[in-house]
C-alpha positions, 0 to 999 in steps of 0.5 A: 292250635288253642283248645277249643271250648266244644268237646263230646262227652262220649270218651271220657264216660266211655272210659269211666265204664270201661275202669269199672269193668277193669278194675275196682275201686279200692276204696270202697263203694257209694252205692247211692251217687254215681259217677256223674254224681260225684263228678258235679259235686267235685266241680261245685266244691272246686268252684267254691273253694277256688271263689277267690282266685282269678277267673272264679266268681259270680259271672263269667268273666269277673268275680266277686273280688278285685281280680277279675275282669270286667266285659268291654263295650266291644266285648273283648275282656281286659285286665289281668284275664287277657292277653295283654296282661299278665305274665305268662303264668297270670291267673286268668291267661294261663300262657303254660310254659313247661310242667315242672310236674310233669317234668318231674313225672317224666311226662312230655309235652305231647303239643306241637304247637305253641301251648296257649289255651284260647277261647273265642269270645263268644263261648266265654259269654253266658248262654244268655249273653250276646255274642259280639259280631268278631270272634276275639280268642283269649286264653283260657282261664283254669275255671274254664279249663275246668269247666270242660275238663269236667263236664259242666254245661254253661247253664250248670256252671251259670247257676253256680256263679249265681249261687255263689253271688248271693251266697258270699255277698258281704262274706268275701273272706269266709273260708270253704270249709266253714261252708256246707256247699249242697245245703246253700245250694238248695237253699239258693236255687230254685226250680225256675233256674232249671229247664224244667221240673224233672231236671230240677229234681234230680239236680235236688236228689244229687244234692241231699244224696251227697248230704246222706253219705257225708253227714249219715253214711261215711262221716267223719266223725261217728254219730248215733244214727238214731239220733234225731238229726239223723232220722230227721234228715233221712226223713226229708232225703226219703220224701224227696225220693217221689218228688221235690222237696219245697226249699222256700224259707217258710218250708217245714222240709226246709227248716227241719233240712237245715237244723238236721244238717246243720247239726249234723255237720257242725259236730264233734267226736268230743262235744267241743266246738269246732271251726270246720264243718264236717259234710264231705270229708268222711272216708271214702266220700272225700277220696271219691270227690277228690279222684274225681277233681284229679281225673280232670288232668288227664286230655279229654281228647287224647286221654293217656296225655296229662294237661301242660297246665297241671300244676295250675290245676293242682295248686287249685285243687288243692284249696279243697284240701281242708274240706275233704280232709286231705293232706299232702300224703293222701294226695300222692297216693291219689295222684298214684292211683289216678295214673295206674287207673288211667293207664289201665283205662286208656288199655295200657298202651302209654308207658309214660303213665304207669312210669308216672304211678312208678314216680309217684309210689316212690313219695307214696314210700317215703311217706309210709315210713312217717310215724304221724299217719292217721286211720284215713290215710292208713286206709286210702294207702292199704286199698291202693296198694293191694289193688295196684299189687292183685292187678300187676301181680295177675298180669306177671302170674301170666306174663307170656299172655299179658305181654308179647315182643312188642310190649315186652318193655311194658313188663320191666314195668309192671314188675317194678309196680308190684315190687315196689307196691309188695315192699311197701306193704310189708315193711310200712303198711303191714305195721300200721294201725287202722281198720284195714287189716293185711295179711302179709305173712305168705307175701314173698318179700325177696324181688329174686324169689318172686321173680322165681314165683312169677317164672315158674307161673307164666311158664307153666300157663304157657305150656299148659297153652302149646299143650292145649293147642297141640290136642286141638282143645282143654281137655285132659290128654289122656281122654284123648288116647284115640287121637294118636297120643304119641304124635302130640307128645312128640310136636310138643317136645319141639314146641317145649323148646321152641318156648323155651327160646323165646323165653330166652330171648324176649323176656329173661333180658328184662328179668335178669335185672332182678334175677341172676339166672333167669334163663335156667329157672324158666327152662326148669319150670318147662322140663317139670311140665314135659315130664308131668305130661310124659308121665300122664301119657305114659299111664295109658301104656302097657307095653313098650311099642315103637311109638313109645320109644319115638316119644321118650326120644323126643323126651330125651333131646329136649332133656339135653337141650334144656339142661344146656341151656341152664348151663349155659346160663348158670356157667356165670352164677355160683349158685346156678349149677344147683338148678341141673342137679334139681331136675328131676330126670325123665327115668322109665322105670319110675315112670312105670312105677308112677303108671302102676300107680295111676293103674290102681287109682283107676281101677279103684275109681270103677270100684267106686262107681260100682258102690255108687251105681248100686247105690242108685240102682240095686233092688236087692233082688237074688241073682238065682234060687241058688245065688240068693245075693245082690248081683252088685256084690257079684260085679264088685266082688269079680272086680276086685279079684281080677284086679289083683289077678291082673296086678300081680302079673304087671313086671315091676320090682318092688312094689310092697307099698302098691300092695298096701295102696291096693289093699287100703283102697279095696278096702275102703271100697268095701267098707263103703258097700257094706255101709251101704247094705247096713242102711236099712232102718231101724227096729225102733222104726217098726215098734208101735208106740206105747199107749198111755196108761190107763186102768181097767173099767169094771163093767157089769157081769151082763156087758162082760158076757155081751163082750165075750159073746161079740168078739169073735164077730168084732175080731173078724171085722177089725181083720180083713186079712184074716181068710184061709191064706192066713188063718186056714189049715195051709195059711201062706206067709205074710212075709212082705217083699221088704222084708225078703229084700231084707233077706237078700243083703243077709245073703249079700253080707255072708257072700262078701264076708267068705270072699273077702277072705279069699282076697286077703289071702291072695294079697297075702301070698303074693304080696309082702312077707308078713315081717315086711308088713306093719300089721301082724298076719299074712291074713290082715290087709282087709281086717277093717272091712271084715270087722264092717261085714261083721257088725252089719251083718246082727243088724240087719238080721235084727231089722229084718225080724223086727220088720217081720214081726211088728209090720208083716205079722202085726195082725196076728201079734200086737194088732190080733192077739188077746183083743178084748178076750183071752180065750177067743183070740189065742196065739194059735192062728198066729203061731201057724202064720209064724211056722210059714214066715220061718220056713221061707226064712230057711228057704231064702237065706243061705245056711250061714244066715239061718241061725242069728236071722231066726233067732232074731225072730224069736227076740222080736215074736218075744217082745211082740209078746211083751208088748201085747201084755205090758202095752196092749192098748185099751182093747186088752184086759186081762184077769187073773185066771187068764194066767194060765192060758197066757202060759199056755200060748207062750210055751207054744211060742217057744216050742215054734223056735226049738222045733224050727229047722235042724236047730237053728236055734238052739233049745238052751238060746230059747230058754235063755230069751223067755226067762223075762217072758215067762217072769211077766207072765207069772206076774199076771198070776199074782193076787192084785193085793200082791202086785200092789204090794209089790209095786209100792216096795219096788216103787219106792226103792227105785225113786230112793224113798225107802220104806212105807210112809212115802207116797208111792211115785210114777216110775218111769218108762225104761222099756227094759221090761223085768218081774221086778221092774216097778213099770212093769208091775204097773202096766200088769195092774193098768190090765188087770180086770178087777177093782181093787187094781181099778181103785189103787190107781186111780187113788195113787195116779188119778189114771184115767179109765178107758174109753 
């Protein structure tokens, strides 16, 4: 039977979807035309290309030059085109006779009956043509193979015959390259040639997208996307987005397209004229038209048979070569790629297409090793390559799911693709030189040794499969433990071997083309993975039990199977012998070992989600009155005893390399937790900061007495806090509930520290002999989390002194004390507050925190002091005569910290501290001429200026608050309440007075 000219496009767009859920196209995207796009564009470029051979032309049946054939009276067709005339191969009769390509591609003729194309009259006449009343049948020409091949409706391929009438008239001889075919189909197609506006438009939008991804966004020859013509035309293509544009001679759009397009297509890299527009052969744009005019081969009824006229087909194709900027060895690669894609599309179930792809790699081959390959073909042979490889290689990683007894011959196939393709890539592509860059330093180049790769892959993903099975799901089996581990372990023995043999039978025949043992290396990739599972299973067992003995019996007879089988196949090889003594044997005793070792990690994991639990869950609130620590430093603490109780009661030999593990692992386990306690914030986070600085308003002796005379009043209201709890005979402490959690991981920390001693120990007496261990001590495996407990421990106390100090105390210290008069808002209410925080201090922490945390204290109600009398705001001046009873109120302060428990701090630490103090403090007993005198010297000397003369310069604040420091000596006269300091800064510093 003839082709018949009716066909359902359904198939073919099926299958364009079905390619792009498959596999991607290597060649990059056009996100802006779609298949169908690019598949017309082909067809218009092909049509106009092939404008001079027989059965292209303006009508149906006749074309614009000598060869083609006129309609009779009767409306059969004579000449060349019918049946009559013509040789078997004549231009239009197309009388196919056998494929000399696909000969040579080793595709056969799938067609029973006699190989002639026909087509009834009728459908040869245009849809506005009369049909005549018999039906005459004539082969079919290739414009009409085409045609149907691509898709075209009459009225498309109509319009272009129309065209392409009007377009050459009187330029029969004007080459297809010197024509930019979207332009002249816009300037001659109007919408009155369409069925209606909506489609004209589209038709419109097509053809300026194709002209914006030649011209614009994949030229072949860069351009400046800001040049004018560039922006012109992007201009014209965005206002024929909404509606069409008008293409009428006298249009702006029209003109403006034309001169944008014209020059864009007519340019050159180096300005010289040129004999070739450039619209459509820019990478990848021309790749894409071009698959599109190659997919036309392929049967649209049977899609895995190649038409018995493809070497008409590609003669044609061909003469759109110097448009699209082809050449013979960008064909073969194209022609490689549109085989291997189409035995992918069609499901992969004709072998004789990807044996074609084969044929085609090996031209692909020969011409890689060329010198004079340019960038696009460098680009078009890398892309394809690597997506023919990724594709081929993802199927031989897996090819016991890839493939079964049915197709095992599919994979003689696929392993020569992804040879051939790896060979290629790292003997020609990986030299070449291009934009495309590969990576082929970690490709294994040997065919053996991939073989070996793609082996121990497939057979790993099919025992991981069996073992999956054999548990009912994908999970770890060692969850599973309820489920009878034992059983599965021993069905899975007989499903190992079982796998094994079909290894041998089905696939290690083909592989052994390529590999001399394949049957040995596959059954060693097994015994690995039983042996990994054996081992997992062998983790959750204890003691030896009757189960465990069936499954190491079972492990035993499928270790002899499997090792004679490798025999068997090495018996030949010189070098297969080698593989049997690489197997790692199925030994108990380091199977022990190894769940010894899995025994640590999982008590070292519960150590780490108790660190995490607490993380998320510890209030720091005490266990007991007399357990005053966190209860998640008891859990862990217990923990990590009974873990090395219970490790050193384990019967194993050797171990000392256990110990360091256990020991590494705890402590960083510890060292984790006391991170953990240490973050708590930071002093800083609790000291007020410090005001600007300003100088003293010198006020009358009448509003100085109204002053001394509201104060007390004005200091009630500014305290509401201040009531018999805190100032009363018995005031309670105003420690806060943070600050006593603060105590709690004091507490916490000196619990860790005194048994993480006890643990050390007990490593130590149990485990190596110090001249075995690397480190110095018996006493030493947990030195680092020591050291951690050790350095957290002063901060903490210094956070929690500076949080009782600065936040629970701050209205009887930097928010109380001194407020707008000495003598009426002295330390003493304070210091009462004081005594009752530091006797809770000595009741909540333990003896072993008592001492640093109250000395801590005392730092801080120090640098409380200073802050009151250096930085003290604007609500604080002092005169010289309050010297004294500053004095007075400090020395109470230090007397708090001497006399505070049974010496926790002791009287020579206090004295220590309060030199600084006691430096500023008689500093605000110096005449303010002095403390000038002495700030100008210190001033100057600090800033390098030597001696008088110099103007005296704004020290900086350092915060390190000294008698001689020139900042300090300068906040001591911002607060001193008389004119002479009033007067020096403000004609030194212009400082501002206080409001």
């Amino acid at each position: 039977m003839g082709r018949q000219p009716s066909f359902s496009s359904a198939s073919r767009s099926d299958t364009e979807a079905d390619c792009i859920i498959e596999i991607d196209c290597p060649f990059g995207q056009l996100d802006t035309l779609a298949h169908v796009d690019l598949r017309e564009t082909a067809y218009e470029l092909f049509f106009i290309s092939c404008r001079s051979s027989p059965g292209f032309g303006g009508c149906r049946n006749g074309a614009l030059n000598s060869h083609g054939f006129a309609e009779s009276a009767g409306g059969s067709c004579g000449g060349e085109g019918s049946p009559t005339g013509g040789g078997p191969r004549g231009g239009t009769g197309m009388m196919v006779v056998n494929s000399r390509i696909k000969k040579a591609l080793g595709l056969k003729t799938r067609r029973s009956s006699p190989p002639m194309r026909t087509m009834t009259q009728s459908a040869a006449v245009g849809s506005g043509g009369q049909s005549s009343p018999g039906k005459v049948k004539r082969p079919m020409t290739s414009a009409e193979i085409m045609r149907l091949q691509m898709r075209v409706t009459e009225q498309s391929d109509s319009r272009l015959r129309k065209t392409l009438m009007r377009t050459l008239v009187g330029q029969t001889s004007r080459r297809a390259e010197t024509i930019i075919l979207p332009l002249e189909l816009l300037r001659q197609l109007k919408p009155s040639e369409f069925n209606d506006l909506q489609e004209y438009h589209q038709w419109q939008r097509r053809q300026l997208k194709i002209l914006e991804a030649g011209l614009i966004l994949h030229p072949s020859v860069p351009i400046d996307r800001a040049k004018s013509a560039a922006l012109c035309l992007r201009d014209v293509i965005r206002s024929g987005d909404v509606k069409p544009i008008d293409t009428s001679k006298n249009s702006d759009a029209m003109r403006n397209l034309c001169n944008s397009v014209v020059s864009l297509a007519w340019h050159s890299s180096n300005g010289t004229p040129t004999d070739i527009c450039h619209w459509a052969d820019g990478y990848p744009v021309n790749i894409h038209l071009y698959l599109a005019l190659l997919r036309s081969v392929f049967d649209l009824r049977e899609e895995t048979v190649v038409l018995d006229e493809v070497d008409e087909l590609l003669e044609l194709m061909k003469k759109t070569w110097s448009t699209l900027g082809i050449n013979r060895m960008i064909h073969n690669v194209c022609f490689t790629w549109v085989f291997f894609q189409q035995y992918i599309v069609t499901g992969q179930v004709e072998p004789d297409l990807i044996c074609a792809a084969l044929a085609m790699l090996a031209e692909v081959a020969n011409d890689a090793k060329r010198a004079d390959q340019d960038s696009c073909y460098f680009k078009v042979l890398s892309s394809a390559l690597v997506t023919m490889h990724e594709w081929a290689e993802k199927r031989m990683l897996d090819y016991h799911e890839s493939f079964d007894k049915s197709s095992a011959g599919n994979l003689e196939n696929v392993l020569c693709l992804v040879l051939s393709t790896v060979k290629i890539i790292s003997e020609d592509v990986g030299s070449g030189v291009g934009s495309v860059e590969l990576d082929t330093s970690g490709m294994i180049t040997s065919s053996a040794n991939r073989v070996e790769y793609y082996i121990n892959s497939s057979m790993r993903n099919a025992f991981s499969k069996i073992l999956e099975n054999g548990m009912g799901h994908a999970d770890s089996m060692i969850i599973q433990v309820e489920e009878d581990p034992s059983q599965i372990l021993e069905r899975l023995a007989r499903d190992t071997e079982q796998l094994a043999l079909y290894e041998k039978e089905t696939f290690s025949p083909v592989l052994k083309r390529w590999h001399t043992v394949p049957v040995a290396f596959a059954v060693a990739s097994l015994h690995d993975c039983f042996g990994v599972v054996l081992k997992q299973y062998l983790v959750k067992v204890t003691s030896l039990t009757n189960e465990l003995v069936r499954v190491l019996q079972s492990a035993g007879t499928l270790e002899s199977a499997l090792i004679e089988m490798v025999i068997e196949d090495s018996v030949k090889c010189e070098h297969g012998g080698g593989i049997v003594t690489e197997m790692v044997p199925y030994e108990v005793e380091s199977i022990v070992v190894g769940l010894l070792k899995t025994w640590i990690e999982e008590r070292l994991r519960i150590g780490k989600e108790c660190v995490n639990r607490a993380k998320e869950t510890e209030s720091w609130i005490p266990r007991s009155k007399t357990e005053p620590y966190a209860q998640s430093a008891v859990d862990l603490v217990k923990l990590a005893k009974a873990t090395v109780d219970e490790f050193f009661e384990i019967p194993v030999g050797a171990r000392d390399d256990m110990v360091r593990e256990l020991a590494d692992g705890w402590e960083s386990i510890f060292h984790d937790y006391t991170t953990f306690l240490a973050t708590c914030g930071a002093k800083q986070s609790y000291i007020p900061t410090l005001p600007p600085l300003t100088r003293c308003n010198q006020e009358s002796r009448f509003i100085r007495l109204w002053k001394r005379a509201v104060a007390p009043f004005r200091w009630r209201d500014r305290c509401p806090r201040r009531d018999s709890s805190v100032y009363g005979h018995n005031p309670r402490p105003s420690t806060s509930r943070g600050t006593q959690r603060l105590y709690v991981r004091l507490n916490t920390l000196h619990y860790l520290l005194s048994h993480l001693h006890s643990l050390d120990k007990s490593l130590s007496s149990h485990g190596p002999s110090p001249s075995a261990n690397r480190r110095l001590g018996p006493a030493n495996h947990l030195d680092l989390a020591r050291s951690t407990v050790q350095s957290a421990i002063p901060y903490v106390s210094e956070v929690a002194a500076y949080r009782l100090i600065f936040l629970d105390s701050h209205h009887s210290f930097y928010d109380g004390l001194y407020i707008n008069d000495v003598a009426n808002s002295r330390i003493r209410p304070g210091l009462r507050n004081l005594k009752q925080n530091l006797t809770l201090l000595v009741t909540v922490l333990t003896d072993r925190a008592q001492p640093l945390a109250a000395k801590e204290v005392m730092k801080a109600s120090f640098d409380a002091f200073l802050m009151v009398l250096l930085a003290g705001g604007s609500e604080r001046a002092f005169a010289r005569a309050d010297h004294e009873t500053i004095l007075e109120d400090f020395r109470s302060l230090k007397r708090v910290f001497c006399m505070c428990g049974e010496g926790l701090v002791a009287e020579e630490v206090v004295e220590q501290e309060a030199e600084v103090v006691e430096g500023i403090v008689q500093l605000m007993g110096e005449a303010t001429e002095q403390l000038v005198e002495e700030f100008s010297i210190a001033a100057c000397e600090a800033s390098g200026l030597g001696g008088a003369g110099h103007k005296v310069p704004m020290p900086p604040t350092t915060g390190r608050w000294s008698r001689a420091e020139p900042n300090t000596i300068l906040r001591v006269l911002c607060h001193r309440n008389d004119d002479t300091a009033n007067q020096f800064l403000k004609r030194t510093f212009q400082l501002a007075k206080r409001r």
